[in-house]
PyMOL Python script that loads the backbone (N, CA, C, O; Angstrom):
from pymol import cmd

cmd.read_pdbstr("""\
ATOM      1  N   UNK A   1     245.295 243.892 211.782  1.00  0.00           N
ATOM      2  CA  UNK A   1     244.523 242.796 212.312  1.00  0.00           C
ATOM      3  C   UNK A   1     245.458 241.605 212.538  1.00  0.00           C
ATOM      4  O   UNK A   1     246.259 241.167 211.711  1.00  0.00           O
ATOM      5  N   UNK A   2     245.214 241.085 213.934  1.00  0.00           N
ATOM      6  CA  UNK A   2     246.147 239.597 213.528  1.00  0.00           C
ATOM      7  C   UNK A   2     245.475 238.483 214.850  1.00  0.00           C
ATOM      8  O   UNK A   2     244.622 238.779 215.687  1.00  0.00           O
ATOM      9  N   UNK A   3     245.981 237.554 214.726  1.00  0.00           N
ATOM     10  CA  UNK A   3     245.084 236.284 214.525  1.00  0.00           C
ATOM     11  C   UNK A   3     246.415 235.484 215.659  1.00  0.00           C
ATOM     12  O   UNK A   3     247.562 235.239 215.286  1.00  0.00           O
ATOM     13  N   UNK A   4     245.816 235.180 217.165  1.00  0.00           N
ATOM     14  CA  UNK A   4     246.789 233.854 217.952  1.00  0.00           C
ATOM     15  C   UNK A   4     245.789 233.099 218.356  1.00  0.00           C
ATOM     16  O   UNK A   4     244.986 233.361 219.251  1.00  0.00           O
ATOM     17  N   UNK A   5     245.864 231.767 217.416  1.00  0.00           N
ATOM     18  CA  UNK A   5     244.914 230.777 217.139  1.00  0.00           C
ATOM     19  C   UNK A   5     246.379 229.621 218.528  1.00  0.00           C
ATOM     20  O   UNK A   5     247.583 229.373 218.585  1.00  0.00           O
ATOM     21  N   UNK A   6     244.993 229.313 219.377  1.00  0.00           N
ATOM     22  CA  UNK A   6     246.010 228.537 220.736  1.00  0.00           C
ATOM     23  C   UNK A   6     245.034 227.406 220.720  1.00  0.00           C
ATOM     24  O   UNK A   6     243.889 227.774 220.457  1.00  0.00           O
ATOM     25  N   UNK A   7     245.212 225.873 220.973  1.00  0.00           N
ATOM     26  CA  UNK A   7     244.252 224.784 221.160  1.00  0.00           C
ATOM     27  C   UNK A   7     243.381 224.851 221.899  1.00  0.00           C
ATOM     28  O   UNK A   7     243.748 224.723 223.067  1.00  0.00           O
ATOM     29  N   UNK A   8     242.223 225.016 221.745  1.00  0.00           N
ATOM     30  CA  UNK A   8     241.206 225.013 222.814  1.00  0.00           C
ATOM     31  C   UNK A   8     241.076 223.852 223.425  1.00  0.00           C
ATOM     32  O   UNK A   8     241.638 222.825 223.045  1.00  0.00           O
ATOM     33  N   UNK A   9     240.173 223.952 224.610  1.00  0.00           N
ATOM     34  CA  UNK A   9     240.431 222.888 225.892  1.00  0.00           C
ATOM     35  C   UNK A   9     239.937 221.673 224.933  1.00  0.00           C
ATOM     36  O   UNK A   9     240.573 220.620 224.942  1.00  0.00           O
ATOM     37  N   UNK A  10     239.036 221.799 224.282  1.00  0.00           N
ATOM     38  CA  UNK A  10     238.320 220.509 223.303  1.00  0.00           C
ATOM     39  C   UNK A  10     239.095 219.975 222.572  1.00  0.00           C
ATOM     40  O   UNK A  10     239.165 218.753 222.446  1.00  0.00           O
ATOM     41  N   UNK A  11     239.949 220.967 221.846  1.00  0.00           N
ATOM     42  CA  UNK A  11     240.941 220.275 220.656  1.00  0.00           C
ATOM     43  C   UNK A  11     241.834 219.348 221.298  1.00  0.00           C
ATOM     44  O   UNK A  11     242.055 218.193 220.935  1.00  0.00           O
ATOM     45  N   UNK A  12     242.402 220.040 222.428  1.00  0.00           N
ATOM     46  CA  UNK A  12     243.277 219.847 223.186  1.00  0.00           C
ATOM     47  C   UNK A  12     243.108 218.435 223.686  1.00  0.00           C
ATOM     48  O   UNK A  12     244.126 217.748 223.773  1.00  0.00           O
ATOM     49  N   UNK A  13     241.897 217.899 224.039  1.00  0.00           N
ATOM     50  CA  UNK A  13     241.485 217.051 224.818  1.00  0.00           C
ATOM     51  C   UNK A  13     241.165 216.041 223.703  1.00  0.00           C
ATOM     52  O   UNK A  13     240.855 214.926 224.123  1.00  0.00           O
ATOM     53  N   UNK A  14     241.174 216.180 222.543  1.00  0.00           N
ATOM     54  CA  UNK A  14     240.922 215.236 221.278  1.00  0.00           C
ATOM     55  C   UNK A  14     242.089 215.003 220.829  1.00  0.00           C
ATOM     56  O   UNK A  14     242.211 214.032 220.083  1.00  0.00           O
ATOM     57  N   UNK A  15     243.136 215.727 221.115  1.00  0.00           N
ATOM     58  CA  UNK A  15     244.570 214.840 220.228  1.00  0.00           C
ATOM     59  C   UNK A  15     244.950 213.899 220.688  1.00  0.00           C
ATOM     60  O   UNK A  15     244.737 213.615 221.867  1.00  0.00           O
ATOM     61  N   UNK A  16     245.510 213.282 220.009  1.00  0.00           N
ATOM     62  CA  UNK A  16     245.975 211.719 220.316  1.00  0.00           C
ATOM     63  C   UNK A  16     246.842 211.752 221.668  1.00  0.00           C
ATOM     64  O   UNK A  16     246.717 210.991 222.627  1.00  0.00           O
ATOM     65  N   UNK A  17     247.829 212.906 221.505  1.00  0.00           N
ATOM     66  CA  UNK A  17     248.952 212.590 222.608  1.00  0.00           C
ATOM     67  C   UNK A  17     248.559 212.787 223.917  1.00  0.00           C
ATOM     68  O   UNK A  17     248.804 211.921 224.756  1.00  0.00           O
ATOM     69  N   UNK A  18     247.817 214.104 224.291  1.00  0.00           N
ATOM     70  CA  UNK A  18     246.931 214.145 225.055  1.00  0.00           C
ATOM     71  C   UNK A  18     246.205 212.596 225.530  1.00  0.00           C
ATOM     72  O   UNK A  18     246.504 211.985 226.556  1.00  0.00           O
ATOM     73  N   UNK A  19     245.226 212.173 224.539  1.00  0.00           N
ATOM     74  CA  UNK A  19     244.283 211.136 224.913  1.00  0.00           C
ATOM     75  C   UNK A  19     245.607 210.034 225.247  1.00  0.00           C
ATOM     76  O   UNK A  19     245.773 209.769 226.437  1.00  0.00           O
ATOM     77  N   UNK A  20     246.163 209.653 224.649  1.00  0.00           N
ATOM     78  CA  UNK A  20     247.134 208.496 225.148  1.00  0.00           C
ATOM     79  C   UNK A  20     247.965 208.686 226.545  1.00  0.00           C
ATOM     80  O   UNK A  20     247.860 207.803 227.395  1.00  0.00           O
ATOM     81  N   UNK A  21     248.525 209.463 226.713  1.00  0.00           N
ATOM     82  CA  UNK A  21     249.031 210.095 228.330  1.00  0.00           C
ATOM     83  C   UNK A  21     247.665 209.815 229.137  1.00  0.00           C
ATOM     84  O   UNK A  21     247.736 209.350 230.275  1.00  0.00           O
ATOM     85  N   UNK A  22     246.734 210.028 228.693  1.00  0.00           N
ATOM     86  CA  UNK A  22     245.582 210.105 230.049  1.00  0.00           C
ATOM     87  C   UNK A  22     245.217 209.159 230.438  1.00  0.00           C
ATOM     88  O   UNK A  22     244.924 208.958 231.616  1.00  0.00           O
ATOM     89  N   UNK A  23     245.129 208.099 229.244  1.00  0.00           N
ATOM     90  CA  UNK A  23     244.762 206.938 229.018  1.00  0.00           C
ATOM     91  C   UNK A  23     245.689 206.000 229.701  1.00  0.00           C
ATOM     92  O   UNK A  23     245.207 205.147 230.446  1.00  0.00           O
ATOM     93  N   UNK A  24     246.864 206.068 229.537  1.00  0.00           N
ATOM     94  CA  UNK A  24     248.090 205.786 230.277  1.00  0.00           C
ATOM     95  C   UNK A  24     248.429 205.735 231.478  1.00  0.00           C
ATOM     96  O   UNK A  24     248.806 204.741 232.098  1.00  0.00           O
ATOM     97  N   UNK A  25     248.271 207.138 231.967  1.00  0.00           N
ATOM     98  CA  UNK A  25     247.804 206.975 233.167  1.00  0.00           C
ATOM     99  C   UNK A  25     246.778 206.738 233.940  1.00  0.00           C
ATOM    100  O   UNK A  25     246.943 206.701 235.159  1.00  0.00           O
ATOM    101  N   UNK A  26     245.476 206.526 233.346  1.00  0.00           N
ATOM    102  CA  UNK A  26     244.479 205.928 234.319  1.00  0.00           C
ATOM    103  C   UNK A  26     244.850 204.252 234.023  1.00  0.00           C
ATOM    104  O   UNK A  26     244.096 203.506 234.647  1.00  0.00           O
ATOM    105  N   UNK A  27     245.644 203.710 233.373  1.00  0.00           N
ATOM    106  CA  UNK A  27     245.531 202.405 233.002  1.00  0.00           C
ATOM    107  C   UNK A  27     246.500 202.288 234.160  1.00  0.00           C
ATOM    108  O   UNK A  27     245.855 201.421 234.749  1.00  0.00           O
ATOM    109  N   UNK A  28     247.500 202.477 234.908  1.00  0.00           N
ATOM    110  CA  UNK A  28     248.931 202.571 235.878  1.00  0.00           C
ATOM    111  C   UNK A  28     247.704 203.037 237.077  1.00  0.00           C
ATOM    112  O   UNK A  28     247.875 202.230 237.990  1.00  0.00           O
ATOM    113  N   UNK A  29     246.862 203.726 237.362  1.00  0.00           N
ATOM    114  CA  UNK A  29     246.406 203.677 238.578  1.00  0.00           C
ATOM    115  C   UNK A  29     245.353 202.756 238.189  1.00  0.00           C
ATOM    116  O   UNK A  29     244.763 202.430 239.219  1.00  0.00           O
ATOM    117  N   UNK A  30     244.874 202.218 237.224  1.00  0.00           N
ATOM    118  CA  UNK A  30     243.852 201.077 237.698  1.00  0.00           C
ATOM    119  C   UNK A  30     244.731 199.716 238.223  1.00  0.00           C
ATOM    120  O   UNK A  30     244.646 199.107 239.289  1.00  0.00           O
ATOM    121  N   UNK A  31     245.545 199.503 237.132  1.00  0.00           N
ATOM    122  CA  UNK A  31     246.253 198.265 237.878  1.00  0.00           C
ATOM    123  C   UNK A  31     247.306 198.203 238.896  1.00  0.00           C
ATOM    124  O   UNK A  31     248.070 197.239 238.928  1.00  0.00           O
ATOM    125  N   UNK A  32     247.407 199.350 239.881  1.00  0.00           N
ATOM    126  CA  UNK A  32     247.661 199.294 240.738  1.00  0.00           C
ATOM    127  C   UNK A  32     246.824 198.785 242.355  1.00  0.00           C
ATOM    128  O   UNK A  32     247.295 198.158 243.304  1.00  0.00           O
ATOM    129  N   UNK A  33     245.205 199.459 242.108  1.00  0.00           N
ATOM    130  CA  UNK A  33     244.453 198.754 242.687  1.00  0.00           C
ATOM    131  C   UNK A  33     243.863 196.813 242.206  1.00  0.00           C
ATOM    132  O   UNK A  33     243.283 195.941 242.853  1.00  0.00           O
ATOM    133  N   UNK A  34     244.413 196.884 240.777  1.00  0.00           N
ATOM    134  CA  UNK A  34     243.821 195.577 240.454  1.00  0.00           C
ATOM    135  C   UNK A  34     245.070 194.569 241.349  1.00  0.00           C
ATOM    136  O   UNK A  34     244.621 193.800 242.200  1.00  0.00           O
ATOM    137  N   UNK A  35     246.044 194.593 241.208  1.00  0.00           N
ATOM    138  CA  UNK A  35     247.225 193.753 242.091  1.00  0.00           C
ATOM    139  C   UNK A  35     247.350 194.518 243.379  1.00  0.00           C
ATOM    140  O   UNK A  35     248.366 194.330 244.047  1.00  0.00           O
ATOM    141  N   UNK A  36     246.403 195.388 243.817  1.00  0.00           N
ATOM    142  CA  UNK A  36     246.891 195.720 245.670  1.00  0.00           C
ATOM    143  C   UNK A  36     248.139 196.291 245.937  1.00  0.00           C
ATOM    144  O   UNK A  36     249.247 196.023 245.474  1.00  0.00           O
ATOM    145  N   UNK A  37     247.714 197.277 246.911  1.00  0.00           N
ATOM    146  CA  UNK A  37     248.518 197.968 247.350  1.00  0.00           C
ATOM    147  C   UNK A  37     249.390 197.273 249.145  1.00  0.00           C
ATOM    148  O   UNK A  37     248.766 197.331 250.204  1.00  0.00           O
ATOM    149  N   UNK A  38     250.398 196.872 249.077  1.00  0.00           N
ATOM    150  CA  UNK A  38     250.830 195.978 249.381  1.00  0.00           C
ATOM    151  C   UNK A  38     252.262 196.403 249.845  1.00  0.00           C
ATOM    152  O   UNK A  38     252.677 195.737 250.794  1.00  0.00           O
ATOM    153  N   UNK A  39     253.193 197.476 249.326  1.00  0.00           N
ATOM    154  CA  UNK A  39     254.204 197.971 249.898  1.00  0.00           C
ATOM    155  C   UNK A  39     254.608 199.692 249.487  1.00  0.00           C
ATOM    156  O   UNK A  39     254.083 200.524 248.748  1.00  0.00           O
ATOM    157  N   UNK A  40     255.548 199.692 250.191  1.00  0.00           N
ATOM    158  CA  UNK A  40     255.892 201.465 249.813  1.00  0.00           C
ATOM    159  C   UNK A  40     255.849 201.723 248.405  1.00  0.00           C
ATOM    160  O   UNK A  40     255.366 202.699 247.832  1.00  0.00           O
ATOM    161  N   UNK A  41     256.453 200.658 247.895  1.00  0.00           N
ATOM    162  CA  UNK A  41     256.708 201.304 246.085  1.00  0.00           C
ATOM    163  C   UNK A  41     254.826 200.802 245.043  1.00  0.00           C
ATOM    164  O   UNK A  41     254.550 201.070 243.874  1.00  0.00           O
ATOM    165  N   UNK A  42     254.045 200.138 245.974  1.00  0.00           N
ATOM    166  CA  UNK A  42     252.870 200.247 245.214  1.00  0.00           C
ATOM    167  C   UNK A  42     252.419 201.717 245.664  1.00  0.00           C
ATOM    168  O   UNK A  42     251.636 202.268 244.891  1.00  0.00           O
ATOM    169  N   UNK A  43     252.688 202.213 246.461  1.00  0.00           N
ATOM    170  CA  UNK A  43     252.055 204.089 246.871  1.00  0.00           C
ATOM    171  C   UNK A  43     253.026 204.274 246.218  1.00  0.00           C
ATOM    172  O   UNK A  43     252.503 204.192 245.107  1.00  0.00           O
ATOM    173  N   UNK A  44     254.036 204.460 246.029  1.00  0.00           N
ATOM    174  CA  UNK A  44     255.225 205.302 245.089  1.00  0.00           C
ATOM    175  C   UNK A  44     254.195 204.950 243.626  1.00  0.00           C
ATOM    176  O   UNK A  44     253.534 205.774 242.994  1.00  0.00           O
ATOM    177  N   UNK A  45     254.282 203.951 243.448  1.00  0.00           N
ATOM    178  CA  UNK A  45     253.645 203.496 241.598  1.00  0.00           C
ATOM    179  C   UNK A  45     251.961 204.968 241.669  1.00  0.00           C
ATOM    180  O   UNK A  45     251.799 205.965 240.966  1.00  0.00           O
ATOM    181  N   UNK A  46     251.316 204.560 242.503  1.00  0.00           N
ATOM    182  CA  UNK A  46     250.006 205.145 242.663  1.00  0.00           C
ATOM    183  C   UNK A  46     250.053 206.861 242.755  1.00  0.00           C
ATOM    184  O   UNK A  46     249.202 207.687 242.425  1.00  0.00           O
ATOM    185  N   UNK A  47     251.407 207.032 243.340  1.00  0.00           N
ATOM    186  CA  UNK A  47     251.357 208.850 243.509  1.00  0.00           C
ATOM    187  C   UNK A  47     252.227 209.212 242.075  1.00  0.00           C
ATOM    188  O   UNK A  47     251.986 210.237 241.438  1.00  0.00           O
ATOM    189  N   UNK A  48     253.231 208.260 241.676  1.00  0.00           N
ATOM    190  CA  UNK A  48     253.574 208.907 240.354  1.00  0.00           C
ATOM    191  C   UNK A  48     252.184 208.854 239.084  1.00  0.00           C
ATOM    192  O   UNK A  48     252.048 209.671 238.173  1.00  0.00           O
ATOM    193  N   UNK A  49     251.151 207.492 239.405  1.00  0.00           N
ATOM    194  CA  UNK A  49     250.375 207.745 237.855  1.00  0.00           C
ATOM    195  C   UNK A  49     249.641 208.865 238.413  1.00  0.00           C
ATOM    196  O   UNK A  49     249.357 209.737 237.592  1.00  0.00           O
ATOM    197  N   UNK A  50     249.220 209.076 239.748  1.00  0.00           N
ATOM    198  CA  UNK A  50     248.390 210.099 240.006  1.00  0.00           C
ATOM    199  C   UNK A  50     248.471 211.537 239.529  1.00  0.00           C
ATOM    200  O   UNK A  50     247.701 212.340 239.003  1.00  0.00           O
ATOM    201  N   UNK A  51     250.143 211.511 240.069  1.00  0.00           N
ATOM    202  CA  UNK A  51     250.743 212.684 239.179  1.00  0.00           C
ATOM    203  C   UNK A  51     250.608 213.178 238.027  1.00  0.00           C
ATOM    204  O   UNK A  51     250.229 214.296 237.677  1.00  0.00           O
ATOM    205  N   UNK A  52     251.043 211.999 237.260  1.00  0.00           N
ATOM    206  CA  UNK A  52     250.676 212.084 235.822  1.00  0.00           C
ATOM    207  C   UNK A  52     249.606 212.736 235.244  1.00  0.00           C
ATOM    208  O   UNK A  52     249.558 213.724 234.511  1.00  0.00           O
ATOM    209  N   UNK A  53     248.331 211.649 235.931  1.00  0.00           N
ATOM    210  CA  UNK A  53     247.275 212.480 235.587  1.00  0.00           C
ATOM    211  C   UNK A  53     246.625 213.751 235.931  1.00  0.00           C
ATOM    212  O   UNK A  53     245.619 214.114 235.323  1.00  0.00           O
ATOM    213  N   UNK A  54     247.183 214.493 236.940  1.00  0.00           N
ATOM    214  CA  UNK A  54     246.616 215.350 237.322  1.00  0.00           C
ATOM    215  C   UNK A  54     247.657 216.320 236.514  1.00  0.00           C
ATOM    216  O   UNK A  54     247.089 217.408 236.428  1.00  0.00           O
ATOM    217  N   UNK A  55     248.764 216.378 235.972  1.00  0.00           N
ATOM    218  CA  UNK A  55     249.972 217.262 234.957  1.00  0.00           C
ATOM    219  C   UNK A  55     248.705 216.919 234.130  1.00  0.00           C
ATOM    220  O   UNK A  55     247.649 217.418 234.520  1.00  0.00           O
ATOM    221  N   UNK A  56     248.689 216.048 232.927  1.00  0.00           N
ATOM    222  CA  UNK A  56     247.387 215.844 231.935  1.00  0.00           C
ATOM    223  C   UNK A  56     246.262 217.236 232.075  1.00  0.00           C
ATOM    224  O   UNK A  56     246.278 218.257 231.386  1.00  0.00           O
ATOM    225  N   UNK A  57     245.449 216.934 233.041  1.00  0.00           N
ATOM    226  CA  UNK A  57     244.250 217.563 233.417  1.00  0.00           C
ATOM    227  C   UNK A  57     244.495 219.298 233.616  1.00  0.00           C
ATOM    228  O   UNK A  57     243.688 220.135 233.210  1.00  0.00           O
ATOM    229  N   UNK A  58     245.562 219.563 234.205  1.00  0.00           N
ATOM    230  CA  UNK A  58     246.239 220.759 234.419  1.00  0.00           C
ATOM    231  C   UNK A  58     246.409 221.371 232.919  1.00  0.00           C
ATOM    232  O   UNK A  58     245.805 222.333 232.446  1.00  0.00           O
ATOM    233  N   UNK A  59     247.242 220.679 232.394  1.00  0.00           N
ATOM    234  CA  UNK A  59     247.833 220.939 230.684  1.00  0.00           C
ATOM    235  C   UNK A  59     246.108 221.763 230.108  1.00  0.00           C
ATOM    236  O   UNK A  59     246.158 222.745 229.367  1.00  0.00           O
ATOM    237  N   UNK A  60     245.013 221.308 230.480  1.00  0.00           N
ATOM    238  CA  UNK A  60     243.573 221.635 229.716  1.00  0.00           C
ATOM    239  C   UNK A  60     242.859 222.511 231.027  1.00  0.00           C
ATOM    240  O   UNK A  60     241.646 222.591 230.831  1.00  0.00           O
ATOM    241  N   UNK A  61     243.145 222.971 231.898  1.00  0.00           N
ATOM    242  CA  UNK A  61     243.128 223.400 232.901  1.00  0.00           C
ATOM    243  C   UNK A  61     243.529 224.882 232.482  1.00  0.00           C
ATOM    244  O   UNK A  61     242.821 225.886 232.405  1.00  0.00           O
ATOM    245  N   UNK A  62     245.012 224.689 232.212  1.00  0.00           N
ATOM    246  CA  UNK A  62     245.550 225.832 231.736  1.00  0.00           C
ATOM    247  C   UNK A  62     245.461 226.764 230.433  1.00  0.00           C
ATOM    248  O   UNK A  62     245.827 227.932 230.307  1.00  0.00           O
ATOM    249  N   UNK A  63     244.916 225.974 229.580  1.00  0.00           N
ATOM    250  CA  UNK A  63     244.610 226.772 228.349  1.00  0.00           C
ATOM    251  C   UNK A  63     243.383 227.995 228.222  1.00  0.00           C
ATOM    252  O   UNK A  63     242.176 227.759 228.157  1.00  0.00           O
ATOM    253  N   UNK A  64     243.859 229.004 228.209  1.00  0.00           N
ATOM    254  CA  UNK A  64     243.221 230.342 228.190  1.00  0.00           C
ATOM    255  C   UNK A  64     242.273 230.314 226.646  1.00  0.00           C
ATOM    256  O   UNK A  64     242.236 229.456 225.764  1.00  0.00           O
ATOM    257  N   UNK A  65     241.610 231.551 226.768  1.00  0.00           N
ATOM    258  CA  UNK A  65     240.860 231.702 225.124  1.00  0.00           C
ATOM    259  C   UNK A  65     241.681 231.782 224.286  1.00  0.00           C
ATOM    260  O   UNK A  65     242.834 231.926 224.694  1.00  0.00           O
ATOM    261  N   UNK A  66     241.471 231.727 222.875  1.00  0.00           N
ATOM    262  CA  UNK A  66     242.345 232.056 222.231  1.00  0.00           C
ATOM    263  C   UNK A  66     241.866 233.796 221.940  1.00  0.00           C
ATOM    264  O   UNK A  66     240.797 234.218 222.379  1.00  0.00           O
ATOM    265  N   UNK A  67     242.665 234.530 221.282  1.00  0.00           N
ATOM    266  CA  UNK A  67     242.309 235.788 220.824  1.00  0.00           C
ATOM    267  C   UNK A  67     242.542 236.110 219.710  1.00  0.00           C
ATOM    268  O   UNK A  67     243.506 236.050 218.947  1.00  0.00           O
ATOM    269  N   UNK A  68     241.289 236.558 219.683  1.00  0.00           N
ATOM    270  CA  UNK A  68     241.065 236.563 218.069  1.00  0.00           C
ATOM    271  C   UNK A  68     240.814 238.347 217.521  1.00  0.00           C
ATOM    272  O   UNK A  68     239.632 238.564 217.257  1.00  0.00           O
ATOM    273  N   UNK A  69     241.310 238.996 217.422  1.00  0.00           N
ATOM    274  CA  UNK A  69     241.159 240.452 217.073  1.00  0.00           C
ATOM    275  C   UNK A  69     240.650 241.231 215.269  1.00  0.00           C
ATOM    276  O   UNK A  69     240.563 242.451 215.126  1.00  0.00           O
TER     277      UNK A  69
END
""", "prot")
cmd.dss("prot")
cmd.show_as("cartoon", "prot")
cmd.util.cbc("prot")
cmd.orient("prot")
């Protein structure tokens, strides 16, 4: 019998490092619309937090069941 215990999407989505990255990055695309988008490097600022967050969302996206036998 054996046991691959993997973070489920919930756990996953409750750890700190997780929550702080996400948090992080929605805080970098809010204040990008709060000061206006205004030159190339405010879309450069807006597609990197975007990035960010969508790596985040992916990371819990990707986590399969765990299996438990």
């Amino acid at each position: 019998m054996f046991t691959i215990h993997t973070r489920t999407r919930l756990e996953k989505m409750l750890s700190i490092e997780w929550l702080g990255q996400t948090l992080a990055s929605l805080c970098w695309i809010i204040s990008v619309f709060t000061y206006g988008i205004a030159s190339t490097g405010d879309w450069l600022q807006l597609g990197a937090a975007s990035c960010w967050m969508m790596s985040n969302i992916a990371t819990i996206v990707a986590i399969e069941p765990s299996l438990v036998e």
